[in-house]
C-alpha positions as CSV (number, residue, x, y, z in Angstrom):
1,X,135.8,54.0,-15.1
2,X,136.9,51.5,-17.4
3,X,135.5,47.4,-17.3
4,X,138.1,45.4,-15.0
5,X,137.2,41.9,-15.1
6,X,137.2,40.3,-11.4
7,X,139.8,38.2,-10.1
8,X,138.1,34.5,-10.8
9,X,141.2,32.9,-8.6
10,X,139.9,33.8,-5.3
11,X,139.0,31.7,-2.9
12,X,135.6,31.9,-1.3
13,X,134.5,31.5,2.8
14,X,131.8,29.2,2.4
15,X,130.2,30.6,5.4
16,X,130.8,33.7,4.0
17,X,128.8,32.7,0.9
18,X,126.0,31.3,2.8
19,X,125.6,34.5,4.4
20,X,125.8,36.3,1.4
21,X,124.1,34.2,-1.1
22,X,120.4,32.9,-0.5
23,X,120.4,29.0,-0.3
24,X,124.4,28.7,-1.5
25,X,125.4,25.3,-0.6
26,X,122.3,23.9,0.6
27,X,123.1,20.7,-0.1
28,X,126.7,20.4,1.0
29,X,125.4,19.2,4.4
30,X,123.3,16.4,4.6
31,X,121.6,17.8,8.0
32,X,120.3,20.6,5.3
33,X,118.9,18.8,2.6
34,X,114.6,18.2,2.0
35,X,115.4,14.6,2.2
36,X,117.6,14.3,4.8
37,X,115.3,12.0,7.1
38,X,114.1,9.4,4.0
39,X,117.3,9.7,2.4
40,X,119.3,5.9,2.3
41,X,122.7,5.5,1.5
42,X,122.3,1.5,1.8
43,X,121.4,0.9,-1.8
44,X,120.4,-2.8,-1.0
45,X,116.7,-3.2,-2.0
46,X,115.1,-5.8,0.9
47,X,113.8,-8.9,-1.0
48,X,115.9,-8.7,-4.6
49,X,118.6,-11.1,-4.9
50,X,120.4,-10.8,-8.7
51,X,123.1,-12.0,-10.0
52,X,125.2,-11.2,-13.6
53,X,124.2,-13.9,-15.5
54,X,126.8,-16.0,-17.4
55,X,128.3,-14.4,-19.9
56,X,127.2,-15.4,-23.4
57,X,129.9,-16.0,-25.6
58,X,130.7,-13.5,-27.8
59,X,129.9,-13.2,-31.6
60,X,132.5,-12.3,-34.0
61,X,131.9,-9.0,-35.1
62,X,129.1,-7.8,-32.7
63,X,129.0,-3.7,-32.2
64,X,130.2,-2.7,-29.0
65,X,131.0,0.5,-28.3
66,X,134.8,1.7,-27.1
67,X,133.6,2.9,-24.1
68,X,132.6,-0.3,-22.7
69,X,135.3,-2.8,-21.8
70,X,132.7,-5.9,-22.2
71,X,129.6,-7.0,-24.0
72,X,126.9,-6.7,-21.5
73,X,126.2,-10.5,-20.6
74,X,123.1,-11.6,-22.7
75,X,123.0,-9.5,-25.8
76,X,120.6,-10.0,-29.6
77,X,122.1,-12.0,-32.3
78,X,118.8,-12.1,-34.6
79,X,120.2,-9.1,-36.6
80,X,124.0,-9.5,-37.2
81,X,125.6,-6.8,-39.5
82,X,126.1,-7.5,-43.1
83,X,126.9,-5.6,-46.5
84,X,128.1,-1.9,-46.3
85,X,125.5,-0.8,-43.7
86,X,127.2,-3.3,-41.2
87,X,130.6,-2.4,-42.4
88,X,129.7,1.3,-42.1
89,X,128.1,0.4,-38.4
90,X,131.3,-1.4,-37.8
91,X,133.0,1.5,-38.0
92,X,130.6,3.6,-36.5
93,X,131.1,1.6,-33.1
94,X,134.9,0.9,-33.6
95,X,135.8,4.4,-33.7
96,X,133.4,6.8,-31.8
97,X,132.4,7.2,-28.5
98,X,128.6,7.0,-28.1
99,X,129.1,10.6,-27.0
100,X,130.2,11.9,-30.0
101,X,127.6,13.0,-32.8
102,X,129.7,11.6,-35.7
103,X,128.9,7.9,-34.0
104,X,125.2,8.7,-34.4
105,X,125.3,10.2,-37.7
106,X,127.0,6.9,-39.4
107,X,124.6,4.4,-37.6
108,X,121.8,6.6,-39.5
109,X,123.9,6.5,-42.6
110,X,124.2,3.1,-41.9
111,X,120.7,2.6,-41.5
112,X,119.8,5.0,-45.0
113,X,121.7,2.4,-47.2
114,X,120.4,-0.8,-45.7
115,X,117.1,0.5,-47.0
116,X,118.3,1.7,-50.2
117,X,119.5,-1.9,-50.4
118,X,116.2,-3.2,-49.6
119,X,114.6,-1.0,-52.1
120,X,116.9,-1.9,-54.7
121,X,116.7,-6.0,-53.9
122,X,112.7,-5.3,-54.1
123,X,112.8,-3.8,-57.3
124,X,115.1,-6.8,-58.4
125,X,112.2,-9.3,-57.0
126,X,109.4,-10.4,-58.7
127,X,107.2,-8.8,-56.8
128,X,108.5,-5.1,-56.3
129,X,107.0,-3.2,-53.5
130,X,104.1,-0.9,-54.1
131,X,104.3,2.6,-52.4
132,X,101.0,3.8,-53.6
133,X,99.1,0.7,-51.7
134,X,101.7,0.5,-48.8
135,X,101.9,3.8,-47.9
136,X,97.9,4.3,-47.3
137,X,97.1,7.0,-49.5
138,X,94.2,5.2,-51.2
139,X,92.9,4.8,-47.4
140,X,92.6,8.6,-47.1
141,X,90.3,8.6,-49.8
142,X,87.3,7.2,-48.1
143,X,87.7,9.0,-45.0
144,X,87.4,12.5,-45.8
145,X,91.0,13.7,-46.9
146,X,90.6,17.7,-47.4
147,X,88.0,18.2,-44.6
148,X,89.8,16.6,-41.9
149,X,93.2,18.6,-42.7
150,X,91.0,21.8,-42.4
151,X,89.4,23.4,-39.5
152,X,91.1,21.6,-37.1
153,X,94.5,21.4,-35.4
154,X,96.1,18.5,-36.9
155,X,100.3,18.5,-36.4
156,X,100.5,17.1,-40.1
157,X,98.8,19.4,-41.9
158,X,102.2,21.5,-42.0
159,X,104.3,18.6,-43.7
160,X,101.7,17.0,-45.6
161,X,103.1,18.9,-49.2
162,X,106.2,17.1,-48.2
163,X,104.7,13.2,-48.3
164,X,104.4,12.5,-51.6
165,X,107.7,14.0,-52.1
166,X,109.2,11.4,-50.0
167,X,107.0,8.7,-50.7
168,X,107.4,8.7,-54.9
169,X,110.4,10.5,-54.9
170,X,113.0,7.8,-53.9
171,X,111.0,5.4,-56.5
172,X,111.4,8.2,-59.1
173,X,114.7,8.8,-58.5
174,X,115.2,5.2,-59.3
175,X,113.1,5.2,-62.4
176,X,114.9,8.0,-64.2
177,X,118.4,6.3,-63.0
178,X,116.9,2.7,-64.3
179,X,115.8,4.6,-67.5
180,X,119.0,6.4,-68.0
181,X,121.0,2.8,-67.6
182,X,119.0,1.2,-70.1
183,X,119.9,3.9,-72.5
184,X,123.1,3.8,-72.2
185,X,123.6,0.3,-72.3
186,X,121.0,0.4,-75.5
187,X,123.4,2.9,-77.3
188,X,126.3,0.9,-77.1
């Protein structure tokens, strides 16, 4: 006998379901349901009285995303969004739903080349930053470095070849690109 697939457009007895079917529809009545007694309906806590607060005024150019109609009524204007991170934020929030992955992937991009921005504005400084010192790696040195890593079940031991790749690496990167500039501009 050959596969037929069922007919999904049938309607169903729910009574015949129940009897059929082990705890179908427990829930559709609320005589059945585990918290039937304690169960409220009257979400009015006893005792809190709120209010919305006024609504701040808005900032031009503040993220909000398209699903909401409003900004919420109090709302941070310590960071505001500058350079091509914010612009890439902007668009990040003017175009995708906080549902959708692409919104999340360009507030991380976003957030990638507002530190390349810092890291290039340090090495511009007088006092560039230092990722030896900064990073703690010449802490580890007094505190046993290869015996605590061994023996033990330490979560980090499986990434640990990866830290100094992503510690020097971006400040390599930049050396070899600063190196290569200078050259360049030395030729001509």
């Amino acid at each position: 006998m050959p596969y037929v697939a069922t007919d999904h457009t049938k309607q169903y007895d729910p009574e015949e379901l129940r009897r059929r079917i082990p705890g179908w529809g427990v829930d559709s009545d609320p005589a059945d349901r585990p918290s039937h007694p304690r169960e409220r309906l009257d979400l009015e806590p006893p005792g809190a009285h709120w209010e919305i607060p006024e609504q701040q005024q808005p900032v031009q150019g503040r993220e909000r995303s398209i699903e909401h109609t409003r900004m919420t009524p109090v709302f941070g204007t310590a960071q505001p969004l500058h350079g091509v991170s914010g612009a890439i934020r902007r668009f990040a929030y003017d175009r995708y739903s906080e549902g959708q992955t692409a919104h999340w992937l360009l507030l991380v991009l976003g957030d990638r080349v507002e530190s390349v921005g810092a890291h290039v504005k340090s090495l511009a400084s007088r006092r560039p930053d230092d990722p030896i010192t900064e990073s703690g790696v010449l802490g580890e040195a007094g505190h046993h470095p290869v015996s605590s890593r061994f023996g033990v079940r330490r979560a980090d031991v499986k990434h640990t070849w990866l830290d100094p790749i992503i510690v020097v690496g971006p400040w390599v990167l930049a050396g070899v690109f600063a190196v290569r500039t200078v050259v360049k501009i030395a030729r001509r």
